[in-house]
RORO-99980 format. One record per residue: residue in one letter; x, y, z of N, C-alpha, C in turn. Coordinates in steps of 0.001 Angstrom, whole numbers. Layout:
REM residues N
 rest    n.c1    n.c2    n.c3   ca.c1   ca.c2   ca.c3    c.c1    c.c2    c.c3
    a       X       Y       Z       X       Y       Z       X       Y       Z
...
This chain:
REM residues 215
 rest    n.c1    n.c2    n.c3   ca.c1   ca.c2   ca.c3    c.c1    c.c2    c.c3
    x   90608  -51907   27440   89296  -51383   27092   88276  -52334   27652
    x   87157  -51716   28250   86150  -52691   28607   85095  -52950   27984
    x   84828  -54096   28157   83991  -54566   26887   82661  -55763   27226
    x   81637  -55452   27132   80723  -56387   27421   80600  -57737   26863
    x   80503  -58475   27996   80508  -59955   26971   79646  -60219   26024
    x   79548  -61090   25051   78786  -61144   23903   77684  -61915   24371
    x   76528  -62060   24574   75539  -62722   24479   74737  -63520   23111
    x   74323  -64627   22572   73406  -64219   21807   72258  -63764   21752
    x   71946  -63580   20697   70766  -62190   20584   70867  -60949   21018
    x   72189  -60799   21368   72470  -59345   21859   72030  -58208   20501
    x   73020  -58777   19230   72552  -57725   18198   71608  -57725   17544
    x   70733  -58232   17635   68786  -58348   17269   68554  -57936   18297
    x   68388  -57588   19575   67670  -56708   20350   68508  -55252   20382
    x   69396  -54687   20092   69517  -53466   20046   68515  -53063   18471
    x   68973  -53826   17412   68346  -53405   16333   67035  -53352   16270
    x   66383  -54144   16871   64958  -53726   17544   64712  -52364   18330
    x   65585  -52192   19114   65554  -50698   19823   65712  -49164   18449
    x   66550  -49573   17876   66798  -48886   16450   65625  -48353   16210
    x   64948  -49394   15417   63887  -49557   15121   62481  -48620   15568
    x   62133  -49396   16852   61263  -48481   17702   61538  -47439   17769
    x   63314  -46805   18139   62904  -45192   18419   62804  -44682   16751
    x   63253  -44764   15787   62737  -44427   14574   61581  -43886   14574
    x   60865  -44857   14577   58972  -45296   14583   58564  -44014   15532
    x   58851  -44029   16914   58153  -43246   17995   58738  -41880   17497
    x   59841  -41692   16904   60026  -40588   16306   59249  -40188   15021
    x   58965  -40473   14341   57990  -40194   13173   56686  -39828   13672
    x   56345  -41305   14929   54714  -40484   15152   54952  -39650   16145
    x   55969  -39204   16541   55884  -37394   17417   55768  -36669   16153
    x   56342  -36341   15287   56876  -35843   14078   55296  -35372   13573
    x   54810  -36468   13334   53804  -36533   12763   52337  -35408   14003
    x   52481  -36017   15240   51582  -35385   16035   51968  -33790   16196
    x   53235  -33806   16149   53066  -32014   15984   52751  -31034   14536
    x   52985  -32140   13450   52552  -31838   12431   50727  -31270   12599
    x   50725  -32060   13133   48610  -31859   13086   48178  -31018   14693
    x   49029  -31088   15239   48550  -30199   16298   49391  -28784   16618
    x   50308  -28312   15827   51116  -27283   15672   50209  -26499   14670
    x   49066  -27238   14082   48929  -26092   12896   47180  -25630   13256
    x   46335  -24657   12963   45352  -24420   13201   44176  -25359   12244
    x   43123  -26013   13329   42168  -26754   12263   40554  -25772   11911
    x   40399  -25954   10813   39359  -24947   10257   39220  -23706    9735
    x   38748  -22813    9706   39712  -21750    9330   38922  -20147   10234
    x   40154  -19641   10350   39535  -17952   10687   38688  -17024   10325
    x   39092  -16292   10900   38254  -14767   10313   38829  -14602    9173
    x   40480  -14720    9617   41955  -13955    8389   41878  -15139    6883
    x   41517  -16107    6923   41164  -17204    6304   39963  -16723    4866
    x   38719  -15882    5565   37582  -15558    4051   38252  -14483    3457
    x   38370  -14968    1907   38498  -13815    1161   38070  -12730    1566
    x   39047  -11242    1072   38124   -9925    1317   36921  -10095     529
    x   36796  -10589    -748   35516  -10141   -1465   34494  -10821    -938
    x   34547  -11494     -21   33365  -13068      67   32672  -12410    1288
    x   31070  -11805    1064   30048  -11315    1867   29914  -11943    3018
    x   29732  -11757    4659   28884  -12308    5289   27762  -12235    5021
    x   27252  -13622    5500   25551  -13311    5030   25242  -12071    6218
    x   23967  -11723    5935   23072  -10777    6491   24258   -9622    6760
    x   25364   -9356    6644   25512   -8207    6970   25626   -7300    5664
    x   25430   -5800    5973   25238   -4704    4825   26101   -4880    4001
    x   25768   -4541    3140   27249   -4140    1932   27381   -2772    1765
    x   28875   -2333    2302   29121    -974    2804   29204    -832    1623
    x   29566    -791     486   29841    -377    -977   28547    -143   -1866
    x   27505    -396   -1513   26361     -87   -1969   25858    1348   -1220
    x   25558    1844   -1757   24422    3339   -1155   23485    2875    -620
    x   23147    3462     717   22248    3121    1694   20736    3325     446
    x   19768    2658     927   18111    3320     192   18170    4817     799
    x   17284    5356    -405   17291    6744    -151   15672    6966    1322
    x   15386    7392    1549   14679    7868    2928   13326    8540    2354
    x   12053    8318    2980   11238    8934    2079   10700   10217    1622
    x   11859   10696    2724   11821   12537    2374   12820   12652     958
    x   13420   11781     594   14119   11781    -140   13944   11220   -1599
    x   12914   10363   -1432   12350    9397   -2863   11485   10424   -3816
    x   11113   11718   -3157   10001   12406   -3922    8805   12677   -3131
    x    7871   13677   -3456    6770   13957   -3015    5734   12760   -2776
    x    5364   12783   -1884    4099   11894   -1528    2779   11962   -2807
    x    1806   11020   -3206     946   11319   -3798    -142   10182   -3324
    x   -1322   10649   -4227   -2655   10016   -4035   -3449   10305   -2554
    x   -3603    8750   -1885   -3860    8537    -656   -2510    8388      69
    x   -1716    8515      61    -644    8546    1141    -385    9838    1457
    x    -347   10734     208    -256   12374     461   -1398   12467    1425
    x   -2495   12202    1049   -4386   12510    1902   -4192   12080    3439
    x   -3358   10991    3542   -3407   10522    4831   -2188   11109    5559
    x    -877   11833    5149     -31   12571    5471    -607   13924    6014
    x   -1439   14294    5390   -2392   15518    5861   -3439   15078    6883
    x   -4319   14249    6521   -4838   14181    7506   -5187   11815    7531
    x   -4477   11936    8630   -3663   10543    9619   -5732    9791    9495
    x   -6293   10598    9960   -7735    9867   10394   -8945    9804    9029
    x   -8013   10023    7963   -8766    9650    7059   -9056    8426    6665
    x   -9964    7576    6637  -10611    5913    6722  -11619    5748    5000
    x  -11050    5054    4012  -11813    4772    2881  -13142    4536    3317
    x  -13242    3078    4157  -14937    2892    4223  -15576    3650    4554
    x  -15357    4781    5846  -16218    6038    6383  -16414    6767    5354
    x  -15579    7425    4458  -15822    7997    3534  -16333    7659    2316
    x  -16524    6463    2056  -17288    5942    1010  -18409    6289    1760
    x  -18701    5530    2995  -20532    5416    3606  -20718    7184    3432
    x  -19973    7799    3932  -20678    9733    3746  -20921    9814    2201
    x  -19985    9357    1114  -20253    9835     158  -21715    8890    -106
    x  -21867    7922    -463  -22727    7293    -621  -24304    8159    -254
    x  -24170    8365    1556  -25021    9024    1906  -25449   10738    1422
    x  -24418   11109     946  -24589   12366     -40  -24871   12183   -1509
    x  -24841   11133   -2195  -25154   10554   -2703  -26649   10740   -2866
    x  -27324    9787   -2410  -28608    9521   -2153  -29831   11310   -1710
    x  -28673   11834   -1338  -29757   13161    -354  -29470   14028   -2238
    x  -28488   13902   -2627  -28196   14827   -3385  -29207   14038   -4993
    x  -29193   13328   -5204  -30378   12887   -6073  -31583   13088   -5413
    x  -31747   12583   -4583  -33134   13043   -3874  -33834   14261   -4482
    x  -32507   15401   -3891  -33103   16728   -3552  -33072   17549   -5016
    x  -32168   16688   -5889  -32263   17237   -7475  -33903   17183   -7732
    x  -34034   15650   -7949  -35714   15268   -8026  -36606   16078   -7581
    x  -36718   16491   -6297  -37445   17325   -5562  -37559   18646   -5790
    x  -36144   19170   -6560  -36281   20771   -6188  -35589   21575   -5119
    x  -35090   20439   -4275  -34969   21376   -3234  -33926   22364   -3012
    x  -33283   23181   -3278  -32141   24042   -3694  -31161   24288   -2186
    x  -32572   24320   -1519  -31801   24393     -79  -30732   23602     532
    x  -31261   22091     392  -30505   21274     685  -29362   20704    -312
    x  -29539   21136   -1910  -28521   21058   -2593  -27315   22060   -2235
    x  -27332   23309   -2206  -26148   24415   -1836  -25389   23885    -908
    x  -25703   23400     204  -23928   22836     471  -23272   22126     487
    x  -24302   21013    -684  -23580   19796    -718  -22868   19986   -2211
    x  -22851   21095   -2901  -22657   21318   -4321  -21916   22171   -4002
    x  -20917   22498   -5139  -19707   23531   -5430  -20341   24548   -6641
    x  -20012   25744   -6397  -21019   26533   -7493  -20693   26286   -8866
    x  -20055   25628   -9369  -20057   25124  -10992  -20551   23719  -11313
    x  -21165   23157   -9942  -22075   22231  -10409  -23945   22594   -9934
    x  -23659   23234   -9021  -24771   24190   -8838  -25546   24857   -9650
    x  -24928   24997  -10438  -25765   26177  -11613  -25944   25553  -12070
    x  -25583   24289  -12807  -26693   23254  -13777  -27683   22821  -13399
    x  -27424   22227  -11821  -28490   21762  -11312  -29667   22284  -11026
    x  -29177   23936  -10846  -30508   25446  -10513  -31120   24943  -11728
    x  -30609   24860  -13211  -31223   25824  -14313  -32091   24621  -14416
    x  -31708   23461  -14350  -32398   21895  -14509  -33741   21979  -14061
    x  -33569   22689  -12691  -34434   22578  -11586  -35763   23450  -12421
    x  -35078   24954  -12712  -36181   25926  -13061  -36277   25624  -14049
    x  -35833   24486  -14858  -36898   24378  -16490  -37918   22967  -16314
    x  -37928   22267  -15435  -38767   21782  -15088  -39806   22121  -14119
    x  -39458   23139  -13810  -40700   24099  -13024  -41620   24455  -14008
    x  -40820   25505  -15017  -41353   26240  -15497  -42317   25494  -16678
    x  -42014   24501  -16755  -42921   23082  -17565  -43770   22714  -16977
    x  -44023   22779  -15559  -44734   22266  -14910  -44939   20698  -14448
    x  -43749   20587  -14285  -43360   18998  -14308  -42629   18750  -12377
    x  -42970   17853  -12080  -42071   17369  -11085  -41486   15917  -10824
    x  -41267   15834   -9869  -40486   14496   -9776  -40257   13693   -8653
    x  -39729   12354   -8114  -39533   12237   -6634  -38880   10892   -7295
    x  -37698   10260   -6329  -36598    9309   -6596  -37034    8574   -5379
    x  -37093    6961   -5591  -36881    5868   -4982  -35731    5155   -5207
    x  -34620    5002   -3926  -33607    3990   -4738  -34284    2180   -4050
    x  -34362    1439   -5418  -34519     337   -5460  -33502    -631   -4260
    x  -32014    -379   -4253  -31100    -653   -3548  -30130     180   -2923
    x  -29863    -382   -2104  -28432    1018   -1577  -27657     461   -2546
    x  -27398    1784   -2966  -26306    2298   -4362  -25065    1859   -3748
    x  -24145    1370   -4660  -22737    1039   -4560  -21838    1858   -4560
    x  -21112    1909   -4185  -19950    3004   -4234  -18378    2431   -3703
    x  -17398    2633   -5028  -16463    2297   -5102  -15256    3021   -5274
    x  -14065    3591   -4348  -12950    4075   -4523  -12215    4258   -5432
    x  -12075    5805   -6298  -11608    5614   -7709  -10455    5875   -7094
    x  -10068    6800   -6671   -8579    7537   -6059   -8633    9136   -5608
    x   -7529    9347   -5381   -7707   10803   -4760   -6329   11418   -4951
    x   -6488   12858   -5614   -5692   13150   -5963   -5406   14879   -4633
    x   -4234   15275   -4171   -3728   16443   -3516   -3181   17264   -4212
    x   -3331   18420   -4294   -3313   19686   -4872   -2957   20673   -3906
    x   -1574   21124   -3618   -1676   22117   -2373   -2099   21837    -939
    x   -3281   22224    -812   -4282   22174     490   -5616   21437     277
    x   -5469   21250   -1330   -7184   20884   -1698   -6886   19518   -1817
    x   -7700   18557   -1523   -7659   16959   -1804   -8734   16870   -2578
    x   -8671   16048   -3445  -10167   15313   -5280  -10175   13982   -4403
    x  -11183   13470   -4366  -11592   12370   -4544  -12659   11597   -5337
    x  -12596   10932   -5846  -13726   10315   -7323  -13996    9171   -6505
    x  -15424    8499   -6744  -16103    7480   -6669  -17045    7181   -7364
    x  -16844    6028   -7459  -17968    5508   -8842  -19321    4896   -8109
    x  -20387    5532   -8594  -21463    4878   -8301  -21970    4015   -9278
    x  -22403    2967   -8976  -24037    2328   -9306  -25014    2190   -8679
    x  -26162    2549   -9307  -27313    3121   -8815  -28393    2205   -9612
    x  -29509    1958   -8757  -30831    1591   -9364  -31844    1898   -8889
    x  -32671    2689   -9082  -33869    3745   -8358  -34847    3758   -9479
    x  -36180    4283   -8867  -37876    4295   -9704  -37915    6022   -9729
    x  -37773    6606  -10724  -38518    7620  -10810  -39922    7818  -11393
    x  -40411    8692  -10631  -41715    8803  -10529  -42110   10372  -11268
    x  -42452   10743  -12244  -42382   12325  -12659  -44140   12211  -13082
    x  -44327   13271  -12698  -45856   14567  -13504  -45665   15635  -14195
    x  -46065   15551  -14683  -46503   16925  -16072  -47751   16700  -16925
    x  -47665   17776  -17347  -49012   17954  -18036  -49556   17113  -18921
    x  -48902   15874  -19496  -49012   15217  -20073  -49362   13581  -19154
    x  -49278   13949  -18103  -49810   12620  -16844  -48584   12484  -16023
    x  -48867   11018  -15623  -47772   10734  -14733  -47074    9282  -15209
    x  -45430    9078  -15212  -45240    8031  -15408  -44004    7581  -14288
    x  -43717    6393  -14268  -43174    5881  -13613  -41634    4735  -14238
    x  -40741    5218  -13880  -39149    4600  -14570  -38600    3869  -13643
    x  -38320    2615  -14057  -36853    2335  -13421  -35514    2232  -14003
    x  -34823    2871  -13035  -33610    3351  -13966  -32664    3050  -13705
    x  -31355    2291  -14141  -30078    1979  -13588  -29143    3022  -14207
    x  -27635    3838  -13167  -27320    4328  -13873  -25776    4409  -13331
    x  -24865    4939  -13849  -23359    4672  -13311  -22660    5497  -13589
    x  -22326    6835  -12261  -21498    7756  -12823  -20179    7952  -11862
    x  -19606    8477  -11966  -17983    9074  -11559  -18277   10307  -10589
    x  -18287   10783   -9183  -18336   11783   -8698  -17224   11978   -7955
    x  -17095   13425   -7998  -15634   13832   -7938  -15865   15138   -6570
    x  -15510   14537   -5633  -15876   15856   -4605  -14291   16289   -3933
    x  -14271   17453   -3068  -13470   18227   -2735  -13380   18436   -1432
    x  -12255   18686   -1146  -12316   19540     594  -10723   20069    1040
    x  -10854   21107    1406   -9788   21910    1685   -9689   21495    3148
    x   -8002   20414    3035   -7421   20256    3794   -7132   20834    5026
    x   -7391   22405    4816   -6270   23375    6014   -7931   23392    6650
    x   -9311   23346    6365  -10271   23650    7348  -11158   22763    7731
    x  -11500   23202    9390  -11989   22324   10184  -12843   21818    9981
    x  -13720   21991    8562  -15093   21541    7965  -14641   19918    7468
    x  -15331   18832    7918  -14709   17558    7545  -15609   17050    6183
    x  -16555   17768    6073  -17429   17369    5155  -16872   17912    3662
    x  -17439   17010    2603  -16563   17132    1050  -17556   17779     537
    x  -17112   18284    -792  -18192   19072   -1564  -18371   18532   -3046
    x  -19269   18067   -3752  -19459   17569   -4975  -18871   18788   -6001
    x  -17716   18353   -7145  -17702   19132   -7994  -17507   18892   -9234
    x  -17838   17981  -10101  -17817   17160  -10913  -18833   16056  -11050
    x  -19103   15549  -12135  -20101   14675  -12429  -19713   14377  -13874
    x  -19273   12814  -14166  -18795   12252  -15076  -19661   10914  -15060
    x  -20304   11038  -16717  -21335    9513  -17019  -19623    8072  -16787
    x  -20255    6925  -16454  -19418    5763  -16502  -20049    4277  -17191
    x  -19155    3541  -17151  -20060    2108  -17823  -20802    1468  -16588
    x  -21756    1425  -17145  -22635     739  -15543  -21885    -858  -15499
């Protein structure tokens, strides 16, 4: 049998070799441990129940659509009908009807009241008119300031649209009768409620209501 001669230190350097491959075996062992396996985690990794942010939650019912929430009302119905309807323009007209329509009460003038009046406010204003005639009394309105006028709301009806605005007012009346002449200043604060049928090309509103308010 052949046999290598003995050296010393022969068997302390194999057992050293022992040794080392041990060792270099563990840290392979070890490196495929950590690189055989996936670091961080997947898609397959989040719970089913656990939301992405920002995306929908299919299990909820979409919002309902606004053909779907219910009828339109107020000013959104008014502006569904008609798109070019503007609060401030229509405050400044009412305002300015306003002013012509006291005026022309004061005055008498019937002419220029009829189309700014609806005939159930019309007829008070006629009979007003002819019992201070028939007294022999007249009258004429100064407004002290341009009158205020403030957006109550507006209500749709069919084809017909309401709109209310509140005035405050401060004007000098000036009246004669047989008893002389005197002179008022008067502050006063009411609720007017005018009209206009949606379906026609007439853009102008019509007074039909008249409600006292807190000044």
């Amino acid at each position: 049998m052949f046999t290598l001669p003995e050296h010393p230190g022969t068997s302390v350097t194999a057992l050293e070799l022992i040794i080392l491959a041990a060792l270099a075996g563990v840290v392979l062992f070890q490196l495929y441990a950590v690189l055989g396996r996936r670091v961080g985690r997947g898609p397959d990794d989040l719970p089913h129940a656990q939301a992405v942010a920002g995306a929908p939650d299919l299990a909820k019912p979409a919002p309902a659509s606004l053909e779907e929430s219910g009828p339109l009302t107020g000013l959104a119905a008014l502006k569904a009908r008609d798109p070019g309807f503007d609060i401030a323009q229509f405050l400044n007209g009412a305002r300015s009807a306003y002013q012509m329509i006291v005026k022309a009460f004061a005055a008498g003038d019937r002419a220029a009241l009829k189309p700014l009046l609806s005939g159930e406010v019309m007829g008070p204003f006629e009979a007003a008119i002819a019992q201070r005639e028939a007294e022999g009394r007249s009258e004429s309105v100064d407004f002290l300031t341009p009158p205020r006028a403030d957006f109550e709301g507006v209500d749709v009806v069919g084809d017909v649209a309401k709109a209310a605005v509140r005035f405050l007012a401060e004007y000098r009346k000036r009246s004669k009768g047989p008893e002389g002449e005197a002179v008022d200043d008067l502050r006063t604060a009411e609720i007017w409620t005018f009209e206009r049928n949606l379906k026609s090309r007439d853009p102008n509103w019509t007074l039909i209501h008249v409600d006292a308010a807190e000044a």
